[in-house]
C-alpha positions, 0 to 999 in steps of 0.5 A, a space after each residue: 382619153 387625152 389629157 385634154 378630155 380629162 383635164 375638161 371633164 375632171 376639173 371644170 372649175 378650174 378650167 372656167 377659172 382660168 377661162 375668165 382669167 383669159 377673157 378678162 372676167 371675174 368669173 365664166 360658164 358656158 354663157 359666158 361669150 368668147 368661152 369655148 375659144 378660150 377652153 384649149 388655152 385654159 386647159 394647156 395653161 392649167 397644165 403648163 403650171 403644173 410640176 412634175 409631181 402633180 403631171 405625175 399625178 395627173 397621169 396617175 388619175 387618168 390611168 385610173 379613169 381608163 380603167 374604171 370611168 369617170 367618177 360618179 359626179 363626171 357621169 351624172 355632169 355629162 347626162 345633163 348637158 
């Protein structure tokens, strides 16, 4: 799983947040025009602002979703697209 993965699957809020900041909206969704061009800038961005401590941690929860799989609400968010 790539950081990139995880980074969509585990914090999709965020990840629209900072799409409509990009996209010059108050907020963005999948209907939002322009989103999925934007979603690999947002996901580096949401990144790139992180410290050490919280890429540290970040790793730390992907190391943990290797292991045991995307929590419960990833899953069931995943079923329904």
């Amino acid at each position: 799983m790539s950081r990139r993965e995880y980074l969509w699957n585990a914090r999709p809020d965020e990840v629209f947040q900072e799409i409509a900041k990009l996209l010059g909206c108050a907020e963005a969704n999948t209907y939002t025009p322009g989103w999925f061009e934007k979603r690999g800038t947002a996901i580096a961005n949401i990144y790139s602002r992180m410290n050490e401590v919280e890429k540290k941690n970040l790793e730390i929860e992907m190391d943990g979703a290797r292991q045991k799989g995307y929590s419960q609400d990833v899953q069931r968010r995943c079923v329904q697209l």
